[in-house]
C-alpha positions in Angstrom: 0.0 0.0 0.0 1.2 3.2 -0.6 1.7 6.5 1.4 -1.5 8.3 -0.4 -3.4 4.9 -0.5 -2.7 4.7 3.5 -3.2 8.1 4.1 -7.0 8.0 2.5 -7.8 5.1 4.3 -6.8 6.8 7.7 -8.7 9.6 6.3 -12.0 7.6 6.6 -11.1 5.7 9.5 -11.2 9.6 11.2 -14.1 10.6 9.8 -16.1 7.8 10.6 -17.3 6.9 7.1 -16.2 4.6 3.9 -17.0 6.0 0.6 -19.3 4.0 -1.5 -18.6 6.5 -4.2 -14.9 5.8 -4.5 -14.5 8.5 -7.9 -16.5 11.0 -5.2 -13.9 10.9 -2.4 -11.1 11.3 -5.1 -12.7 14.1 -6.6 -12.7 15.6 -2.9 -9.4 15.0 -2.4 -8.2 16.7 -5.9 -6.3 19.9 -5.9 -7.0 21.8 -9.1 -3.2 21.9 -9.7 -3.6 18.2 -10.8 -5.0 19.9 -14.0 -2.6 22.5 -14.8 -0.4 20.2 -16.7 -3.1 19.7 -18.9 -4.8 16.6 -17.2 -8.6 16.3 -17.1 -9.0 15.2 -13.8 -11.9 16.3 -12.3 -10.9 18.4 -9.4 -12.6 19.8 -6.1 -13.9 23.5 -6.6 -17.2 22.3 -7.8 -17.9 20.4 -4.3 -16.4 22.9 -2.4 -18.6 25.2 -3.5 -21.8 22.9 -2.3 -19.7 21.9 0.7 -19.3 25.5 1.7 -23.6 25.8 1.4 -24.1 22.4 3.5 -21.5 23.8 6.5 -23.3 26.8 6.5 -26.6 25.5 7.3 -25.4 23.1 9.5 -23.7 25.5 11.5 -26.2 27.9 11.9 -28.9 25.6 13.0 -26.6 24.8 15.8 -25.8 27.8 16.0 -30.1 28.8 16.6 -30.4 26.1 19.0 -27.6 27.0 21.2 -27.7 30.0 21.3 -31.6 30.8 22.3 -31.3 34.2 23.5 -28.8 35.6 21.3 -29.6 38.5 19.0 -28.7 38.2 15.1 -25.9 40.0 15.6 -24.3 37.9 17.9 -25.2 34.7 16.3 -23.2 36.4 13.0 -20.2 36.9 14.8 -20.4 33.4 15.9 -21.1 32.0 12.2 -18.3 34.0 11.3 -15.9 32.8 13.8 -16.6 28.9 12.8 -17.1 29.1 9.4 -14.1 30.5 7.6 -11.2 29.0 5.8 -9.3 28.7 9.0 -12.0 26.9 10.9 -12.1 24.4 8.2 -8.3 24.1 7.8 -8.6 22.7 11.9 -10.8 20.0 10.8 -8.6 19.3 8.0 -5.6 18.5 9.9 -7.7 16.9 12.8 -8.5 14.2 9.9 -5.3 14.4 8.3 -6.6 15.5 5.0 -3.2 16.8 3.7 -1.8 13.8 3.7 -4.6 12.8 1.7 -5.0 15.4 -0.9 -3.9 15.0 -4.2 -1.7 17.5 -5.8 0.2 18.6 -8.8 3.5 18.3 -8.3 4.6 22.3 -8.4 1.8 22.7 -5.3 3.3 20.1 -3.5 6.6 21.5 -3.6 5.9 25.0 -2.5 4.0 22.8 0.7 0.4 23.6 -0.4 -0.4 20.3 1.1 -0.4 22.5 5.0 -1.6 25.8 3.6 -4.6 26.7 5.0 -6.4 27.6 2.2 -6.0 24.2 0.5 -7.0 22.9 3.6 -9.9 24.7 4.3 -11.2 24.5 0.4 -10.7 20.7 0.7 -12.1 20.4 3.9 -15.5 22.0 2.6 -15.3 19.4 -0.5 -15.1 16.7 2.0 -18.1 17.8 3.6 -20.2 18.1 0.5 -18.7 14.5 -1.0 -20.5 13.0 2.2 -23.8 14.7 1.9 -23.7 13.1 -1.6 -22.3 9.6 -0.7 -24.5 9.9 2.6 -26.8 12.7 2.8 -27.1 15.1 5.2 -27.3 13.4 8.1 -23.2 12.3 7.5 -22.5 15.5 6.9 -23.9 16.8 9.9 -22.6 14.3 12.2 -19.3 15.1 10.1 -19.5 18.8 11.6 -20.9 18.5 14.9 -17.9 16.1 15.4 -15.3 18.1 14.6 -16.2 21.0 15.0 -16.8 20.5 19.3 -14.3 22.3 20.2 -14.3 25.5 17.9 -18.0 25.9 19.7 -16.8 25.3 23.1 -14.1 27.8 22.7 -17.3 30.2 20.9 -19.1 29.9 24.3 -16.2 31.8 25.9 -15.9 34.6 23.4 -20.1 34.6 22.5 -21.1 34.8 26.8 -24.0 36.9 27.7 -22.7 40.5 28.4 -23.9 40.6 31.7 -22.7 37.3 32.5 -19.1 38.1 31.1 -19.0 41.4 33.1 -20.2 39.8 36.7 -17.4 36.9 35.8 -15.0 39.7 34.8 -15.8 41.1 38.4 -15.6 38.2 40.4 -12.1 37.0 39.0 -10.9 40.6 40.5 -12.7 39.9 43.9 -15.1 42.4 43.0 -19.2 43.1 44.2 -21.3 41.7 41.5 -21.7 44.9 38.8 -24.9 47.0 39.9 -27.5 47.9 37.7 -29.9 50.5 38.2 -32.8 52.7 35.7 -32.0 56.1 35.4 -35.0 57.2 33.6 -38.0 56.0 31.8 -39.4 58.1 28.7 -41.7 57.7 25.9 -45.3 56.4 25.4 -46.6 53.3 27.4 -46.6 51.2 23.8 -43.0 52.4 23.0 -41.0 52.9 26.5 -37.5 54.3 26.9 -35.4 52.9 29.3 -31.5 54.5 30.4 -29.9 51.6 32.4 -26.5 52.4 34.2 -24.4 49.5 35.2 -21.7 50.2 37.9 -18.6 48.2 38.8 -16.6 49.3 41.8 -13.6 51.3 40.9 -14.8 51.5 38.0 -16.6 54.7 35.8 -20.5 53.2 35.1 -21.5 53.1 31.9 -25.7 53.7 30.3 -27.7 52.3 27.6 -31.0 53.2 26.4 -33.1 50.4 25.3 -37.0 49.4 25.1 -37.0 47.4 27.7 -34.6 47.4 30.9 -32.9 43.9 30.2 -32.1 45.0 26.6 -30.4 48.7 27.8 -28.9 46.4 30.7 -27.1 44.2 28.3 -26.3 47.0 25.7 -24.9 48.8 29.2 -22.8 45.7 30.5 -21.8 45.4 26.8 -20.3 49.1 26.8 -18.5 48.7 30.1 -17.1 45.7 28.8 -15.6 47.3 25.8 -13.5 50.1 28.3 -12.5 47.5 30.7 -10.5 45.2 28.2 -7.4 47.1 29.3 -8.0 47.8 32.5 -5.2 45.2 34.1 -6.7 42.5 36.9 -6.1 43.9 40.7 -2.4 41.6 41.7 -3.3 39.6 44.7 -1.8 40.1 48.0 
């Protein structure tokens, strides 16, 4: 057997899956710089390009359902943050798909076989070769898998604003941040509320929102923001 022949079949034993479509996972595996030499192989780009639409979805229905009270904006930052080239180049080296790629033999000279685009491109062909060998039920088990721990880091970065900012306090040995309404304005149907949040030693920080938990989170959110370089009290 030989290195590429070995590496593919480690390739599957990773993912979890064994092609029925053999042509399918060698098409996924194809760099277009097999072709440049004026071979008619057919390369990945076209299932890169469905594989890119199947991660997407996949992603932001996990995304939805974990993230229940998060506002669109923060569930695009999230998307963003695991679906980019660099996410998918991860995966790719989790299931050592640059050993498994296969590449003209300029690319593999200049080391396209780590780059992170090639990666990432080849990753998101991967993904679409099992939604067509397997539908979408591989394909989503595919992501969920290994994917794990690019969400458990987004759970970090993605927390609540108030949540972050009473965490952010009690590292320091701090009173839990104290919110209180400043005003109320407007009509009964479309109410105003100004929210200052207060940490001690700290300057507070308002928000104006239509309802007090929204100006409270917009509030936590602001104070956030100035205290990212304020340094954490030394102990003594």
């Amino acid at each position: 057997m030989n290195t590429r022949v070995a590496a593919v079949a480690e390739l599957e034993r990773r993912i979890g899956h064994s092609f029925n479509d053999r042509d399918l996972l060698e098409r996924a595996l194809t760099h277009a710089s097999v072709g440049e030499g004026g071979s008619k192989l057919r390369h990945n780009e076209r299932l890169e390009f469905l594989g890119d639409r199947v991660l997407n979805l996949i992603v932001a229905e996990a995304l939805f359902a974990r993230m229940p009270q998060a506002a669109e904006g923060d569930l695009t930052r999230a998307f963003h943050q695991l679906v980019n080239y660099q996410a998918c180049a991860v995966v790719a080296r989790a299931v050592g798909l640059g050993e498994a790629l296969r590449l003209g033999g300029g690319a593999a000279k200049l080391g396209m076989r780590d780059h992170d685009k090639v990666l990432g491109d080849a990753c998101e062909a991967l993904i679409a070769a099992l939604y067509v060998d397997a539908g979408m039920a591989a394909a989503a088990a595919f992501i969920v898998a290994f994917w794990a721990d690019q969400f458990a880091d987004l759970k970090a970065s993605t927390q609540d604003p108030k949540t972050a900012l009473q965490h952010w306090a009690l590292a320091r040995g701090l009173p839990l941040p104290k919110y209180d309404q400043v005003s109320r304005s407007g009509s009964p149907h479309k109410p105003s509320f100004v929210i200052e949040v207060t940490v001690d030693g700290q300057p507070p920080e308002r928000a104006a929102a239509g309802n007090k938990q929204e100006a409270g989170r917009l509030a936590a959110e602001r104070l956030l923001a100035k205290l990212g370089d304020v340094p954490q009290k030394a102990e003594t």
